[in-house]
C-alpha positions in Angstrom: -7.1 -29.3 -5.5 -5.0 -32.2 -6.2 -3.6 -33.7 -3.4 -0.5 -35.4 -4.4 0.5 -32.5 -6.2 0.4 -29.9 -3.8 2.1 -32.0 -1.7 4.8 -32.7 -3.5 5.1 -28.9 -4.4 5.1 -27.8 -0.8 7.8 -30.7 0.1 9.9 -29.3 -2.7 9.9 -25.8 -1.2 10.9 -27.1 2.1 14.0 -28.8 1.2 14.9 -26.1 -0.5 14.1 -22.9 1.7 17.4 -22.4 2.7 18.8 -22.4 -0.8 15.6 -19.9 -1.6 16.9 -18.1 1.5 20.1 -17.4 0.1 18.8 -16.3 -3.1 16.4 -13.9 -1.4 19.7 -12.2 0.3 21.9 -11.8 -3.1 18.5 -9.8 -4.2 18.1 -7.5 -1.2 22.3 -6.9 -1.3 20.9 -4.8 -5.0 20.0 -1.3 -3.7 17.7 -1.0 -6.2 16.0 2.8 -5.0 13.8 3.8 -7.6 14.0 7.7 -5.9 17.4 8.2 -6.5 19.0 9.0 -10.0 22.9 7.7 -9.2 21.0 4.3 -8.5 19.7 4.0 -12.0 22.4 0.8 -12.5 21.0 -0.6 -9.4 17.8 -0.6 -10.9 19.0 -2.4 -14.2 20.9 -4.8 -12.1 17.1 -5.2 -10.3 15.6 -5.8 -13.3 17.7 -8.6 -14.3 18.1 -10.6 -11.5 14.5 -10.6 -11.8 14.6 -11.6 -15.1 16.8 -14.3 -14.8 15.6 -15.8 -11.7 12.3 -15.9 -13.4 13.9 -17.5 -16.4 15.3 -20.5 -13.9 11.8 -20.5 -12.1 10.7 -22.2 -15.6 9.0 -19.2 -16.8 9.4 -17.3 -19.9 10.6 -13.6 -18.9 12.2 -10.6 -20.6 12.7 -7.0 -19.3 10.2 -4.6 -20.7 11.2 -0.4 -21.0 8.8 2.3 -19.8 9.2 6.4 -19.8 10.7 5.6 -16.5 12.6 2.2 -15.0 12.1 -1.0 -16.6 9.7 -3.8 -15.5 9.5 -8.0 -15.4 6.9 -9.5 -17.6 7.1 -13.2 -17.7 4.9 -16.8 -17.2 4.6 -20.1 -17.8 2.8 -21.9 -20.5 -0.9 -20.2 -21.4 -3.8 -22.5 -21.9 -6.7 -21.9 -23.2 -9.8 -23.4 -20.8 -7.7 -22.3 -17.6 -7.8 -19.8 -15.3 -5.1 -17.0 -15.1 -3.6 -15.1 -12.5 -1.8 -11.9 -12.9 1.1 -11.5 -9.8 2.2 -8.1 -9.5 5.4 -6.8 -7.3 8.0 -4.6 -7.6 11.6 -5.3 -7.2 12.3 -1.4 -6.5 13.0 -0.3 -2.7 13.2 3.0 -0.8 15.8 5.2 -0.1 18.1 3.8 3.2 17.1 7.0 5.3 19.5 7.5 8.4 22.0 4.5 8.3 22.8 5.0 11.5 19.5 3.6 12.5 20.3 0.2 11.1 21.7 -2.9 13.1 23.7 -3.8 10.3 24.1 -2.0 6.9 20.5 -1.4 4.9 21.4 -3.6 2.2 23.4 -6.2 4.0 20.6 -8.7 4.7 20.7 -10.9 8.0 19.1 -13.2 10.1 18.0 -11.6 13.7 16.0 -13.1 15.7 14.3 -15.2 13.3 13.9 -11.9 11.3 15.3 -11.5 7.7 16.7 -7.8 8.9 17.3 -5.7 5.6 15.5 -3.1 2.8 13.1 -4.5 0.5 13.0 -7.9 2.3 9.1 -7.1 3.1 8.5 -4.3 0.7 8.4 -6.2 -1.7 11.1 -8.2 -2.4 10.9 -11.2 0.1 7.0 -11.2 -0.9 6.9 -11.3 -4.5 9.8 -14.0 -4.5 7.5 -16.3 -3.0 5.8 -16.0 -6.2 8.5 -16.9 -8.3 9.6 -19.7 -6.3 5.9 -20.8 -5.8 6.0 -21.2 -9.5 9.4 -23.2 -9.5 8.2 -26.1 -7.2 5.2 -26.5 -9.8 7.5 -26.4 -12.4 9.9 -28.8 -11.1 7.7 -31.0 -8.2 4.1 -30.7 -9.6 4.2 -31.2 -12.8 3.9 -27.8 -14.3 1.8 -24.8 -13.5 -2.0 -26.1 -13.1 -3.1 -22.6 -13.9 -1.8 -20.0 -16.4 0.1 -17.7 -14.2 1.6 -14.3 -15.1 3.9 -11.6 -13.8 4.2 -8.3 -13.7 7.3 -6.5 -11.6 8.2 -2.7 -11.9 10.3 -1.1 -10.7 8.8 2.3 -9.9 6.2 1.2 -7.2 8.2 3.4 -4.6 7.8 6.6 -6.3 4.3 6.2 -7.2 4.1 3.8 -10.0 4.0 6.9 -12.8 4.5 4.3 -15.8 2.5 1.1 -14.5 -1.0 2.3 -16.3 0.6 3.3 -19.8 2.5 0.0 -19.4 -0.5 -1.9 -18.5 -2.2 -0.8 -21.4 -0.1 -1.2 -24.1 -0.1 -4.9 -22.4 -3.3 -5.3 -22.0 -3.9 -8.9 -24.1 -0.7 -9.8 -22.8 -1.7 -9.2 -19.4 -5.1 -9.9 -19.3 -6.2 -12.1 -16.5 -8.9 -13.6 -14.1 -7.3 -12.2 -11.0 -4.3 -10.1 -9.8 -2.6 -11.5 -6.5 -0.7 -8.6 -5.1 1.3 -8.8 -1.8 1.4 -5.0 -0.6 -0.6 -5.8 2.7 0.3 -7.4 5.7 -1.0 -9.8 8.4 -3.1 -8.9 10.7 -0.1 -9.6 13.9 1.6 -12.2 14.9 0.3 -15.8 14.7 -2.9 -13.9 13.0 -2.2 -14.3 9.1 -5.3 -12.0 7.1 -6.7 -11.3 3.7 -6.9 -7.9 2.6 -10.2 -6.9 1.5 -10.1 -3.1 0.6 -8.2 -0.1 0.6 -9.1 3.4 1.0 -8.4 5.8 -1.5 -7.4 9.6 -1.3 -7.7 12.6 -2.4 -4.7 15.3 -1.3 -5.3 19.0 -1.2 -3.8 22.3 -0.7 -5.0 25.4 0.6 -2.9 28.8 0.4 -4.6 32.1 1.9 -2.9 35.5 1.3 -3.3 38.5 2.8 -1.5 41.4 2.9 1.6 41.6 0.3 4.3 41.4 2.8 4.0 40.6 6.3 2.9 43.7 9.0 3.8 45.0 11.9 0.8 43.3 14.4 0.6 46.0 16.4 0.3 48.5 14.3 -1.8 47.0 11.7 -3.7 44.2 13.9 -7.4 44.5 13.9 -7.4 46.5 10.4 -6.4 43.6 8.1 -7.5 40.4 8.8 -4.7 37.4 9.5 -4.4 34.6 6.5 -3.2 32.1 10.0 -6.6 33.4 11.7 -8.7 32.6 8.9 -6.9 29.2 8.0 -7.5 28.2 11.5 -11.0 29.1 11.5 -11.4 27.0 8.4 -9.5 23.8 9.4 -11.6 23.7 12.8 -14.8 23.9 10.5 -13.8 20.7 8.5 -15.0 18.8 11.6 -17.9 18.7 14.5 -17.6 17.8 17.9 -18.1 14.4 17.6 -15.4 13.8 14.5 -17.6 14.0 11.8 -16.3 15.6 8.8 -18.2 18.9 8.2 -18.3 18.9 3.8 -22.0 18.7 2.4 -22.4 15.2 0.7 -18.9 13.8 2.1 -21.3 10.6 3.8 -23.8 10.4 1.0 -22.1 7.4 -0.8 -20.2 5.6 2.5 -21.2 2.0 1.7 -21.0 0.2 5.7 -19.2 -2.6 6.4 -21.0 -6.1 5.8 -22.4 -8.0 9.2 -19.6 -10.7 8.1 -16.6 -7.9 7.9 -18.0 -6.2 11.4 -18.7 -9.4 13.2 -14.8 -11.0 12.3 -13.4 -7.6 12.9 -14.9 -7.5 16.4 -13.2 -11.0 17.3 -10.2 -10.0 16.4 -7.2 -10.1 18.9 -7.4 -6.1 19.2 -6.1 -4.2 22.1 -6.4 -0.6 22.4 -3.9 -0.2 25.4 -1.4 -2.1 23.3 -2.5 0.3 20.1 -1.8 3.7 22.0 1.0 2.8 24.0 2.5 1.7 21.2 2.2 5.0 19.1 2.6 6.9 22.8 -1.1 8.7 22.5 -3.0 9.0 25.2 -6.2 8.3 23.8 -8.3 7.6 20.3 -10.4 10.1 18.4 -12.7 9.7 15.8 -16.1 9.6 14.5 -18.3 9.0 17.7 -20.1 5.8 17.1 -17.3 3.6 15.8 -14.2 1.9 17.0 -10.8 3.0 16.1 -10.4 -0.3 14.4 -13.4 0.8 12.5 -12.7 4.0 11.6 -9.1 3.4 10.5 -10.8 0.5 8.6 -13.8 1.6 7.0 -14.6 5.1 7.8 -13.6 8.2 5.7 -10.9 10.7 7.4 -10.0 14.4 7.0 -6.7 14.9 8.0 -4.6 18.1 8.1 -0.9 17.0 7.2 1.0 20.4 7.9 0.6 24.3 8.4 2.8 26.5 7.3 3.1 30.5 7.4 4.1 33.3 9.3 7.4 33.5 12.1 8.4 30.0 12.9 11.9 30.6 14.1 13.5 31.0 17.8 12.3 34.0 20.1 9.4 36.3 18.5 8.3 38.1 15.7 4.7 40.1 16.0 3.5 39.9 12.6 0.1 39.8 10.9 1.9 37.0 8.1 1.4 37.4 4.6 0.1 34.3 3.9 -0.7 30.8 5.3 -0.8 27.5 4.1 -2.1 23.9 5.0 -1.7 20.4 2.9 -5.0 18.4 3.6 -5.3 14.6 3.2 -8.6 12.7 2.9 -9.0 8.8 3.0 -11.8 7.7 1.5 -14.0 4.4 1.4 -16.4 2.5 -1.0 -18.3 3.7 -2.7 -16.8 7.6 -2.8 -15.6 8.5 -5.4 -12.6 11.1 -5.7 -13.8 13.1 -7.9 -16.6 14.3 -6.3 -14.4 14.4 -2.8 -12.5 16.6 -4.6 -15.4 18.7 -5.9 -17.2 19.2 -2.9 -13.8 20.0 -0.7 -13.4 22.9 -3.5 -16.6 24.2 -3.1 -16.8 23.9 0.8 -13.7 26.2 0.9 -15.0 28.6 -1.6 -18.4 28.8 0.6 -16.4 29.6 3.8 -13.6 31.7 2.9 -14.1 35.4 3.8 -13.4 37.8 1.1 -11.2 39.4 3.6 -8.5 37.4 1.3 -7.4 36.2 -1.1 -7.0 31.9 -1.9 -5.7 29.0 -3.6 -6.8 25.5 -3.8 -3.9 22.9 -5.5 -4.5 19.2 -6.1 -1.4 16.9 -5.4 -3.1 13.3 -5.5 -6.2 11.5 -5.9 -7.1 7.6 -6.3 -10.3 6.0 -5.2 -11.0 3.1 -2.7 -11.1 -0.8 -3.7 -13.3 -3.1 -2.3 -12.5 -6.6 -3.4 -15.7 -9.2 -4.2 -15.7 -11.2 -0.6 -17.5 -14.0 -1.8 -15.6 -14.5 -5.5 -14.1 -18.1 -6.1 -10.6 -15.7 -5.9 -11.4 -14.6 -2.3 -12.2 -18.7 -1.0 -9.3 -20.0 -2.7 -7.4 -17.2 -1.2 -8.3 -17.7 2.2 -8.3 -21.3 2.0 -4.3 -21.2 0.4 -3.3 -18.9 3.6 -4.5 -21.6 6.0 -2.7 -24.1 4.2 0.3 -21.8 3.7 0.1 -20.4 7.8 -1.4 -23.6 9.2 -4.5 -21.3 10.4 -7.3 -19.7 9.3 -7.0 -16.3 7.9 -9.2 -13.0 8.9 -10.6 -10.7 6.5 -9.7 -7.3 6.9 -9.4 -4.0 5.6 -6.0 -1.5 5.0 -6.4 2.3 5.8 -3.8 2.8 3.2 -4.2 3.5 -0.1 -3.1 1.5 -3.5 -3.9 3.5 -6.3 -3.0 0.1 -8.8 -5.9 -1.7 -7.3 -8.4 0.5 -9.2 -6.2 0.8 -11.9 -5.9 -2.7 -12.8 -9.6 -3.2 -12.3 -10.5 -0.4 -14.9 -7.8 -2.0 -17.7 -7.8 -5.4 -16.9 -11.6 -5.6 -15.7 -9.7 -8.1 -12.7 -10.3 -8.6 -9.1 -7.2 -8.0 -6.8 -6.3 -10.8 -4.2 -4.5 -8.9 -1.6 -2.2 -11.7 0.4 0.5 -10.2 2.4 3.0 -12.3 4.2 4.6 -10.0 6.6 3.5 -8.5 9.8 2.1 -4.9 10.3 5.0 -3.7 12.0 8.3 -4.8 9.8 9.3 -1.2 9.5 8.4 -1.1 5.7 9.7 2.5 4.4 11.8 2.7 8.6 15.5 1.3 9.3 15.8 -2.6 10.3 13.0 -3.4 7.7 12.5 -7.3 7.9 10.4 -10.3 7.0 10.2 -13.2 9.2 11.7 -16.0 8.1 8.8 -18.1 8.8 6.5 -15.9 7.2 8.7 -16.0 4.3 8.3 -20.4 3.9 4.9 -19.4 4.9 4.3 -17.2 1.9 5.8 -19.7 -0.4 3.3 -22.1 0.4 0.6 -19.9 0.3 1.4 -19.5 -3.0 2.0 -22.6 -4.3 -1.3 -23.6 -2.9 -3.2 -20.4 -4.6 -2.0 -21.8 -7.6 -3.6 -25.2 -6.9 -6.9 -23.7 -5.7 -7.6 -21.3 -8.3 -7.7 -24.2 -11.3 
């Protein structure tokens, strides 16, 4: 990395954080929610305050049209013989939810507690700024860029991303790149900065039983028809054994385990379990005997019911035999699954087990697979070595139990590797009220990725 450089790049984003601050905050005031049709302006106002703060980063940047909202392309000067990376964000927020929740209004950003307290300031905002600003000090303190460095910022991210693919692949030459940096993830907890190295993917299902063709009288016609609720129930509690392994034929076959290196760091981490449930008020963990929660939420696949519906759910009581009942059913998976064959063998368990007593449905509602990022890439040292110059400490590897569908995506068009850096912590309430990112995350991220620049060419 060259010395001088980066140090003059770093010095340059330090006199000028609070200025970057400020800049930040007439961004997060646009309540750009991608969910909502009366904020369709909002999200064209997005877009080019994007666009233009790109434009004054040094970069070349214009606002590209999908089916949907608009996204960012820009970058700096392309040579051939260099490396390029690919930075994708999104400059798109969620909806406010219950403003009386909020300290101060959702989209009036301010400082509290060391916290930059407002929407989209750590989802993604405040994360992909560092980005552009990153690419600034080269521009104006280093030099220029000493890699080729793209961007790519939509503004749909928060319902689902429908236009990203089609938009990546009419792009395709114009995005192509060595790696994508995406900032989606988050530290490990305070004073504990991480790299994400994989994501789980999903596959969402429904299951509707019917029964009778209107709901019955339970005393007079219990014991002669059988009860879609009963036979629901008997089916979720066959999805699992006693010792929290999931009951489907073949769901383990293609479970890659964590490597010794990912298992050994995860064990040193800073990780209390009292501090875990207290914090989400459980009394204890559950899972897959064998394996820590850390590990499970991490690396093992889930089966998850996510709600139950049917029959009399109102005050007092109603003795019916329902008509139908309903669950939706979530399943994280991990590398190397795959989701179509999740998906495939969750079909044909239910077929196998459901009585012919009724009648049932089986609806698909999502589906991506996991990501597991190359841990010993040139990407993946530069990365960890740019957070330690960035946090001033060495970064973990870990894993997200979440799921980002682009991450596959981008792997399949671009044929890319995803760096996942995220510059917030765990808990900043990303998608709650009194979102924030803390300010010295924030100067942290900047350097980060100023210095990812460096270390990638």
């Amino acid at each position: 990395m060259p010395e001088p450089a980066i140090k003059g790049v770093i010095s340059y984003l330090d006199a000028n954080k609070d200025r970057f601050r400020d800049e930040l905050f007439d961004l997060l005031r646009i309540p750009s929610i991608s969910a909502q049709k009366d904020h369709a302006a909002d999200i064209k106002k997005g877009a080019e305050w994007v666009r233009s703060r790109c434009d004054a980063a040094g970069l070349t940047a214009e606002i590209v049209e999908t089916a949907g909202h608009p996204a960012v392309l820009a970058e700096g000067p392309q040579k051939a013989g260099r490396p390029t990376l690919l930075v994708y964000g999104h400059y798109d927020v969620q909806p406010e939810g219950d403003e009386s929740l909020w300290d101060s209004g959702p989209f009036v950003p301010t400082v509290t507690d060391g916290r930059i307290v407002c929407r989209g300031a750590a989802d993604d905002k405040g994360q992909v700024f560092c980005g552009i600003l990153a690419a600034e000090a080269w521009n104006k303190a280093g030099g220029g860029l000493p890699i080729n460095v793209k961007f790519c910022i939509e503004g749909e991210e928060e319902v689902g991303s429908p236009h990203l693919a089609a938009l990546v692949e009419k792009q395709r030459k114009r995005l192509a790149c060595d790696y994508v940096v995406i900032h989606d993830t988050a530290q490990f907890g305070e004073g504990v900065p991480a790299v994400t190295v994989a994501t789980k993917g999903l596959v969402y299902k429904e299951i509707i039983i019917r029964g009778p063709k209107k709901d019955l009288h339970s005393g007079v016609f219990g014991g002669a028809v059988a009860n879609p609720a009963n036979v629901l129930a008997r089916l979720i509690a066959s999805f699992h054994d006693a010792e929290g392994r999931v009951m489907i034929p073949g769901f383990y076959d293609r479970v890659r385990e964590m490597s010794d290196e990912e298992i050994l760091m995860m064990n040193r981490l800073p990780y209390d379990e009292r501090a875990f449930l207290a914090d989400l008020g459980s009394p204890k963990v559950w899972g897959e005997v064998g394996y820590s929660a850390l590990h499970r939420r991490w690396a093992r696949p889930t089966l998850d019911v996510n709600g139950i519906y049917g029959g009399y759910m109102k005050e007092g009581s109603s003795t019916i035999i329902p008509s139908m009942a309903g669950a939706k059913i979530s399943m994280r998976i991990v590398p190397d699954q795959r989701a179509e064959e999740v998906d495939r063998m969750f079909e044909e368990t239910v077929r196998a087990r459901a009585p012919d007593t009724v009648a049932f449905e089986i609806k698909s509602h999502a589906a991506c697979n996991p990501y597991l990022a190359d841990l010993r890439s040139p990407g993946m040292a530069a990365s960890r070595r740019a957070v330690a110059i960035g946090f001033g400490t060495e970064p973990v590897l870990i894993r997200e139990g979440g799921s980002l569908p682009i991450l596959p995506m981008l792997k399949q068009l671009l044929g890319a590797d995803s760096l996942m850096l995220g510059y917030c912590l765990p808990h900043c309430n990303a998608h709650s009220p009194n979102e924030f990112l803390h300010v010295r995350d924030f100067e942290a991220g900047m350097r980060t990725s100023a210095a990812l620049f460096a270390l990638l060419s």
